[in-house]
C-alpha positions in Angstrom: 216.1 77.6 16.8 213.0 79.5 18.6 212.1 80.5 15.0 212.1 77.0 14.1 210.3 75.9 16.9 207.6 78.3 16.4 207.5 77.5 12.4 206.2 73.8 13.9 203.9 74.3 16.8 201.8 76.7 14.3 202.0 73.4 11.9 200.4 71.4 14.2 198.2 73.9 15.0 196.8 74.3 11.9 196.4 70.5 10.9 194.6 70.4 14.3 192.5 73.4 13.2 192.2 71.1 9.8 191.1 67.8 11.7 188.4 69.5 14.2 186.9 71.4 11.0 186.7 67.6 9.3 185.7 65.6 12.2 182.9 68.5 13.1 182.0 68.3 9.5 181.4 64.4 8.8 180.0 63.7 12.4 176.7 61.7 12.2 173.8 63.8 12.9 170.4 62.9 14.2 167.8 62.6 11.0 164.8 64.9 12.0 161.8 62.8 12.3 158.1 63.4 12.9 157.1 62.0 15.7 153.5 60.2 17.4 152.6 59.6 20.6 150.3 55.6 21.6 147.5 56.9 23.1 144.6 55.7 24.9 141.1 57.0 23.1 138.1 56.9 21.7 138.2 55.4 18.5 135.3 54.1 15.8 135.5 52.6 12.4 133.2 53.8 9.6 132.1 53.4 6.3 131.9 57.1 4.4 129.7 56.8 1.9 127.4 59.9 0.4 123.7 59.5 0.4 120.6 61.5 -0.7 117.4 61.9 1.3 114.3 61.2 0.6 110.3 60.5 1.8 109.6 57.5 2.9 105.9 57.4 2.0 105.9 59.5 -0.9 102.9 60.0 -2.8 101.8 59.9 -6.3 98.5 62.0 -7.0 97.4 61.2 -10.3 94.5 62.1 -12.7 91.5 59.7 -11.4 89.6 59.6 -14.8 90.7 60.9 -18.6 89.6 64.2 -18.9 90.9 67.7 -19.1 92.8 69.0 -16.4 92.7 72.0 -15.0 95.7 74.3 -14.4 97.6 73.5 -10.7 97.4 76.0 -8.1 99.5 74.7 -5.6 103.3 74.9 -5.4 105.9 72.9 -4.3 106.1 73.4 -0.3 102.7 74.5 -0.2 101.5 72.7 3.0 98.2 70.3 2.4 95.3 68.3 4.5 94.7 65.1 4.4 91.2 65.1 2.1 90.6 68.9 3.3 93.0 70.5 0.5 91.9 70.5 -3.4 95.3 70.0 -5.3 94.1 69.7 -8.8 90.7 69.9 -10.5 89.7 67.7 -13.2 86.2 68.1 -15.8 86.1 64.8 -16.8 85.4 63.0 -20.6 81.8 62.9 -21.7 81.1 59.1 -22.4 78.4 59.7 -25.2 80.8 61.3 -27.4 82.5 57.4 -27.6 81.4 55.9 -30.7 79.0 52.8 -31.3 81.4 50.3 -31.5 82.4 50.8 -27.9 78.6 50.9 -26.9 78.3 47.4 -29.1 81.7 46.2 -26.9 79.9 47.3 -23.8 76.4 45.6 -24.5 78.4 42.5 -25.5 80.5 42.3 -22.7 77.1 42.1 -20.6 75.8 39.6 -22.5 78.7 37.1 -21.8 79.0 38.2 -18.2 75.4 36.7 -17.6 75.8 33.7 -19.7 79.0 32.9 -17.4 77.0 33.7 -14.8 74.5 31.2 -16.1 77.0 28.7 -16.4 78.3 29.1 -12.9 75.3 28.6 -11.4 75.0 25.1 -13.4 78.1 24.1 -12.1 77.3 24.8 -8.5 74.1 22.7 -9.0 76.3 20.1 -10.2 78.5 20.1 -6.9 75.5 20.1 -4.9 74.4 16.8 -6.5 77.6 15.3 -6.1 78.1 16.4 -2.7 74.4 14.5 -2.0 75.2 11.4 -3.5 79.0 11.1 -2.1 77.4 12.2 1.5 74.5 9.4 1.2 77.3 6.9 -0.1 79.4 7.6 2.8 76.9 6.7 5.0 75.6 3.7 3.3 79.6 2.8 3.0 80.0 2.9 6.9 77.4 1.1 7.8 78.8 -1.7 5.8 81.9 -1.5 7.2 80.5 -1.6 10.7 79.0 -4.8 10.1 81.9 -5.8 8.5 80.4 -6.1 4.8 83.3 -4.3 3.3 86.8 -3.3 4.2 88.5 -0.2 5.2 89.9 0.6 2.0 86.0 1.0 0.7 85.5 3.6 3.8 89.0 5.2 2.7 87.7 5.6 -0.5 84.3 6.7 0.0 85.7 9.4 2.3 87.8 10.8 0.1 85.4 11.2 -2.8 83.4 12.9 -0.1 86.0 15.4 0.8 86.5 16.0 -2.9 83.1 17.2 -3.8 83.1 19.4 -0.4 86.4 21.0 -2.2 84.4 21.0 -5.5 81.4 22.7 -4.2 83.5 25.7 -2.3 84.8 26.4 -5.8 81.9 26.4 -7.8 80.4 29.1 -4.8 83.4 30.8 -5.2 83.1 31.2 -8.7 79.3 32.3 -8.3 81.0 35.3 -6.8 83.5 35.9 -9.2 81.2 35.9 -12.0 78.3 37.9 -10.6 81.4 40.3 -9.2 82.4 40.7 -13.4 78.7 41.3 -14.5 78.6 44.4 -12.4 81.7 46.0 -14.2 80.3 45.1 -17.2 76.8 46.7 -16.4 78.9 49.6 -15.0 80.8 50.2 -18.5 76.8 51.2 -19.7 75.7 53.4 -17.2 76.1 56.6 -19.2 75.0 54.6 -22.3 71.6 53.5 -21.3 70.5 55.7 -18.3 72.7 58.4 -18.1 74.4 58.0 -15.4 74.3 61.3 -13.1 72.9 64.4 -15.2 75.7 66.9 -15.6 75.8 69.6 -13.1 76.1 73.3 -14.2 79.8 74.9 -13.2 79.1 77.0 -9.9 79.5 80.7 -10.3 83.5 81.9 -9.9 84.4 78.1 -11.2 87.2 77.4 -12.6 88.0 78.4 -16.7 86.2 76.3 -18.9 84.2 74.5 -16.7 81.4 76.5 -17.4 81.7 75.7 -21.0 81.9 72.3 -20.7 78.7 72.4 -19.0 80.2 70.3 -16.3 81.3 70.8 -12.0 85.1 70.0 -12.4 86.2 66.8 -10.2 88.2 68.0 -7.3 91.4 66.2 -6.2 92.2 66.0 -2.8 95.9 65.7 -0.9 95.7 61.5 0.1 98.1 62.8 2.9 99.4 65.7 5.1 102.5 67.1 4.2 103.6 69.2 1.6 103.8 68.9 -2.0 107.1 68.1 -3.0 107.3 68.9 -6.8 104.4 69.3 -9.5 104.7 67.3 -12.2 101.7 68.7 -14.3 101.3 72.2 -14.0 99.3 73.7 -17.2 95.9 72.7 -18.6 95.7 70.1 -20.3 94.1 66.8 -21.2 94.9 63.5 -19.5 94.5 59.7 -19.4 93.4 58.4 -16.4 96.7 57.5 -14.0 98.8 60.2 -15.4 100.9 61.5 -12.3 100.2 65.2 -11.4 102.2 66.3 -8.6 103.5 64.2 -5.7 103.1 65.0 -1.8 105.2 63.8 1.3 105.5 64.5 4.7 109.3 65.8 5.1 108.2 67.1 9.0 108.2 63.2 10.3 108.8 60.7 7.2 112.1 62.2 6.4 115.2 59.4 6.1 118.2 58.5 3.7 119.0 56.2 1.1 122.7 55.0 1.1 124.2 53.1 -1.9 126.9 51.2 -0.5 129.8 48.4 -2.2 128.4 45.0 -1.9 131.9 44.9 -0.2 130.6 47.4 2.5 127.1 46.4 3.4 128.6 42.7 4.6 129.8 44.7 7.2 126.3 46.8 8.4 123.1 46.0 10.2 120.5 47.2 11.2 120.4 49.6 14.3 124.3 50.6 13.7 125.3 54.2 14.5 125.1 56.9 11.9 126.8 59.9 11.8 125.3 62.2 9.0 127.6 65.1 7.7 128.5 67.5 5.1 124.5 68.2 4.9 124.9 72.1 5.1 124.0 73.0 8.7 126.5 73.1 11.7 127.3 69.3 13.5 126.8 66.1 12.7 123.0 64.8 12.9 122.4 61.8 14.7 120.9 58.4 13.0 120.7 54.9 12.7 120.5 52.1 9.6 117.1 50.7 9.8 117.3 48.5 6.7 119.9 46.7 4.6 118.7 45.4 1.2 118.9 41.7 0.3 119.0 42.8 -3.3 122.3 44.3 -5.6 122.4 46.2 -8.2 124.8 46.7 -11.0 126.3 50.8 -10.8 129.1 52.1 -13.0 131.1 54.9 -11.5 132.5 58.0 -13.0 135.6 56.3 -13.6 133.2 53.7 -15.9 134.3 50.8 -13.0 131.9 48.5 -12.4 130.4 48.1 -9.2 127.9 45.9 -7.1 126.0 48.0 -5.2 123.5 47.7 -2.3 120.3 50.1 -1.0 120.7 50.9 3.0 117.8 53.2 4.6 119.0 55.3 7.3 116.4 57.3 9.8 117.4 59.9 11.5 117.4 59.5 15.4 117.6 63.1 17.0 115.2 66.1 17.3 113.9 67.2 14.0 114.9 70.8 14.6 118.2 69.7 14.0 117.5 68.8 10.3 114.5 70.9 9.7 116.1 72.6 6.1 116.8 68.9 5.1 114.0 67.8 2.3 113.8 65.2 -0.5 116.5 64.7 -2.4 118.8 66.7 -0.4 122.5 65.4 -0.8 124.5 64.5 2.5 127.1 62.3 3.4 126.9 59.1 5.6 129.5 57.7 8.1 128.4 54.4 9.1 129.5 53.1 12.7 130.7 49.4 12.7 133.1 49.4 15.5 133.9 51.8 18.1 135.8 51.5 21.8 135.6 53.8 24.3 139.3 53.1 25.3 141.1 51.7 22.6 145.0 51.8 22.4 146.0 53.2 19.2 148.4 54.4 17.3 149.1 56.9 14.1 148.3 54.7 11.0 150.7 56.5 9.5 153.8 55.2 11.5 152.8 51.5 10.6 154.2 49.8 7.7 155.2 46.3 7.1 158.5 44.1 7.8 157.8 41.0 6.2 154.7 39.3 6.8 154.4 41.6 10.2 153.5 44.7 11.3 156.3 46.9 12.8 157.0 50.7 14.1 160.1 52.3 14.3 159.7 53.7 18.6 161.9 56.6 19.9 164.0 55.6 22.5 167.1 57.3 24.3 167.3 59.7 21.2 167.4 56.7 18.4 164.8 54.7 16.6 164.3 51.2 17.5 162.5 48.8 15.3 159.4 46.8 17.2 156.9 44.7 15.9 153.6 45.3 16.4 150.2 43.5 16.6 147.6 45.7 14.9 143.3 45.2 14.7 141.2 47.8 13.6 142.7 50.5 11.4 140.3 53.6 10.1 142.5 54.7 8.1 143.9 57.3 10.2 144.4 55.5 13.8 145.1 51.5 14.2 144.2 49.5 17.4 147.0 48.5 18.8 146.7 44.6 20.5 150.5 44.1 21.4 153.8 45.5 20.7 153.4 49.1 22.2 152.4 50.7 25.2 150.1 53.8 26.6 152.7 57.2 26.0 155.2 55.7 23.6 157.0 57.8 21.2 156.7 56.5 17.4 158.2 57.6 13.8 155.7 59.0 11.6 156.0 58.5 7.9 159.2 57.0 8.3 161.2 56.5 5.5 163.2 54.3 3.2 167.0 54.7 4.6 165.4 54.8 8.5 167.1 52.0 10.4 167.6 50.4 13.9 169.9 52.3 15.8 169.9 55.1 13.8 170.4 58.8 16.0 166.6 60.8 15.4 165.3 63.7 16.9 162.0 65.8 16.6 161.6 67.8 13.6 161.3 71.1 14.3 157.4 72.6 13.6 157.1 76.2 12.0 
């Protein structure tokens, strides 16, 4: 009997044994979460965009006549004067080795510069006359009227014609000057032909190359601006029309800023004197500037996808001590982070613990060990934080990333870091 007695408490035992094992087994566990804190701080809003710097006032030196020129000493960075420093030397074209037929052109082109002139000066005569006779008719015209002869209209009349050959006689004087002005460049073009011009000089002593055997002082071109040069465009000896760029010079020390193509999309959003933060430029921190302009104007751009895009020119300067960016120069790649909103004190929350429920906004909070769904009424969102404007509170605990089987009620707990 005590055999069998023992034969069934060790039963129950065991089923026990059984059951805990099961129950301990298939008891609901908390689902490890990430989870946020709502906090009060700073927060801003910014287009990232990269950029490229560049020279404001860059300039073009270019050949001033056709002509050989001389090989270019300077280098890019080479510092330069404003008309002290010689950047390029230049021996010019001799003009009596052109043939007759441009001596002809010249001579001709002379010829009918005086006969307009000629012609000008009959037509001013003209409006001097007429001015004379409308004048004295005005006169006779309102002494009519006066006496009451003939009627207001007359006057009307007689006053305009007056104010007419005023007009007529300011533009035949005007073009008096116009043609007298295109008789001088046409006697210009036969200076060398006829008189010579300036006899050629002899190259000084120690010139440079080939001067001497052109028989001719080389032209000297100086910087228009101080600066530095920024690249040389024509380096060797060579020969050259007249406007052919040589080498270009800017001031990178105080004329430094940068050129921002933004989305169509974006620059709605930006105006001038907004807060620029300029990074990724190579040198430690963030430089400090502002947008000073924001082209009216788009342009088409196709991406390196081959998406076409609208996009818009925006001209930052930079705003703090140019130490800060003193290994910046032109060209120099950087990227821009436009400020168009920013609070001091703004409520936000993780953007990544937002996602929608319906046509709403909604978290999933921590409370008392389970998540509890609450909607939420969200402003700005960088990306990264959202301003919170309802819904949540300063220190509240929130799901990040939560997932697809997360629901109200559901047991959570922290996920543990490693």
């Amino acid at each position: 009997m005590a055999r069998k007695r023992s034969r069934h408490l060790l039963t129950v035992a065991a089923v026990g044994l059984v059951a805990a094992g099961l129950a301990v087994a298939f008891w609901p566990r908390a689902l490890r979460v990430d989870i946020g804190t709502v906090t009060v701080e700073p927060m801003v809003v910014t287009i990232d965009e990269e950029g490229r710097t560049r020279v404001h006032d860059a300039y073009v030196v270019s050949t001033p006549v056709a002509g050989r020129l001389l090989r270019v000493e300077v280098e890019p960075g080479d510092r330069v004067a404003r008309g002290e420093t010689v950047v390029a030397q230049m021996l010019p074209s001799n003009p009596s080795a052109l043939d007759v037929r441009t001596r002809e052109q010249a001579r001709a082109a002379v010829t009918a510069a005086e006969a307009a002139v000629r012609l000008a000066q009959a037509e001013l005569n003209r409006a001097v006359a007429d001015k004379d006779l409308a004048d004295t008719e005005l006169a006779r015209t309102r002494r009519l009227q006066a006496s009451g002869t003939v009627s207001q209209a007359v006057l009307d009349r007689a006053l305009r014609t007056a104010r007419a050959t005023d007009a007529a006689l300011a533009t035949a004087e005007a073009a008096i000057a116009m043609r007298q002005a295109e008789l001088e460049t046409a006697r210009a073009q036969l200076i060398e032909f006829d008189t010579g011009g300036h006899a050629p000089a002899l190259a000084p002593a120690g010139g440079p190359p080939g001067a001497a055997a052109a028989g001719r002082a080389p032209i000297p071109v100086r910087a228009p601006t101080d600066g530095q040069v920024l690249r040389v465009i024509q380096q060797s000896e060579t020969t050259l029309a007249a406007g052919t760029p040589i080498l270009e010079i800017g001031n990178i020390d105080h004329d430094l800023e940068v050129l921002v193509e933004l989305l169509s999309t974006d620059a709605v959003q930006v105006a001038p004197g907004d807060r620029v933060m300029i990074e990724a430029w190579g040198g430690p921190g963030t430089l400090d500037a502002v947008v000073e302009r924001v082209d009216p104007w788009g342009f088409t751009k196709y991406s390196a996808l081959g998406v076409e895009e609208q996009r818009v020119n925006t001209v930052i300067r930079f705003s703090g001590p140019r130490t800060d960016q003193a290994r910046l120069g032109h060209g120099y790649r950087v990227e821009a982070r436009i400020v168009v909103w920013e609070d001091a004190a703004a409520l936000v929350v993780p953007a990544s613990a937002l996602f929608r429920d319906g046509e709403r906004w909604a978290v999933f909070m921590v409370a008392d060990g389970r998540a509890r769904l609450r909607a939420v009424e969200v402003g700005r969102n960088n990306g990264v934080q959202a301003q919170v404007l309802d819904g949540l509170a300063d220190g509240d605990r929130v799901i990040l990333y939560p997932a697809a089987g997360l629901a109200d009620g559901l047991a959570v707990a922290q996920r543990a870091v490693e």
